[in-house]
C-alpha positions, 0 to 999 in steps of 0.5 A: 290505052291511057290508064286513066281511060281504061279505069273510066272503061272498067268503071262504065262497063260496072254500073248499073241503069239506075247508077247510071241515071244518078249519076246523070241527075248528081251532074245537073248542076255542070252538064247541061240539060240536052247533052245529059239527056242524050248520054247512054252509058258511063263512059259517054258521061265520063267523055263529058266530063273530061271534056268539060274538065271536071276530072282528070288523071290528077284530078279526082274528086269530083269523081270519087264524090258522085262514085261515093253518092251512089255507094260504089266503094269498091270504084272509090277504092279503086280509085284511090288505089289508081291516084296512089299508084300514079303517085308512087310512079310518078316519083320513080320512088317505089321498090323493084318488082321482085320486092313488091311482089314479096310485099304483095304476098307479106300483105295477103297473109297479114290481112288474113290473119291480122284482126283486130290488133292491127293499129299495133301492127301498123303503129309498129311500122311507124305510121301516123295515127291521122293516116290511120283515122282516115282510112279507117273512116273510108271503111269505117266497117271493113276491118280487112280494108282497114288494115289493108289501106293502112299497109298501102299507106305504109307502102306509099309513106316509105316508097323504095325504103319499103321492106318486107322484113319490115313487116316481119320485124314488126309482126315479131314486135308485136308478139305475132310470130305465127303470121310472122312465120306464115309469112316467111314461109310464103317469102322462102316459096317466092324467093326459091322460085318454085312451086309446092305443086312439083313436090307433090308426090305422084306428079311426075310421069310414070 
């Protein structure tokens, strides 16, 4: 299945009879009344607008403005996530996956363990204080989605050039060894390809 179509899927499958009927009465001005009338789930209002042209794979916004009237954020994320994603593929400028799965694990413990100083953090990895403004006024009171976009941010920015010592040496910079070690330690797991859970004592037959 397209992508694009399965997040459509997915984003049907999640709403709600009332969603579903606001989004129906926010598509009055585009859909006419009959065909909007005979719509019974998400996914046959997102055929229409598909069809009508009103969204697309690179064509988003207005999606992500009903997404938004009816306060779904976690779909708007979802969608942004998708949008960057394709972006970063679409330029086959993005790190190998073993890097991308050490980024992934680097980004977990960070947002964990980061608070309230992350615009230190992210300043340190170099980017812009705009790029950061708009995120935080995506989430204007998720501190964790916060620092978590603005790592996005950072990953898309750099593309291949993303490293995850980066984020370590700019931890470091930052005077937070503690998550910088956490960090480390999780990467020394990855690398080493193995599981604590076969160091436990009494896991081997006896």
């Amino acid at each position: 299945m397209d992508p694009f179509l399965a997040l459509l899927h997915s984003f049907s499958s999640s709403l709600t009879d009332s969603e579903l009927a606001s989004l129906k009465f926010l598509c009055r001005g585009k859909i006419g009344k009959r065909k909007l009338e005979s719509v019974q789930s998400g996914g046959e209002l997102f055929i229409i607008l598909l069809e009508q042209q009103l969204i697309a794979r690179d064509k988003v916004s207005f999606l992500e403005g009903l997404l938004e009237s009816i306060k779904r954020e976690d779909l708007v994320s979802q969608l942004k996530q998708f949008v960057e994603e394709g972006e970063v593929n679409a330029d086959d400028d993005q790190p190998d996956v073993h890097e991308k799965r050490l980024q992934k694990a680097a980004m977990e413990v960070i947002c964990e363990n980061v608070g309230r100083d992350w615009k230190r953090l992210i300043r340190k990895l170099g980017l812009s204080e705009v790029k950061m403004d708009r995120v935080v006024a995506a989430n204007p009171l998720n501190l964790h989605e916060q620092l978590f976009q603005s790592l996005r941010e950072w990953q898309k920015w750099k593309g291949k050039d993303a490293k995850v010592t980066d984020l370590i040496k700019a931890l470091r910079d930052c005077n937070m060894n503690l998550v910088a070690d956490t960090v480390e330690q999780k990467i020394l797991l990855l690398n080493s390809g193995t599981s604590v859970q076969a160091f436990r004592p009494g896991s081997c037959a006896g």
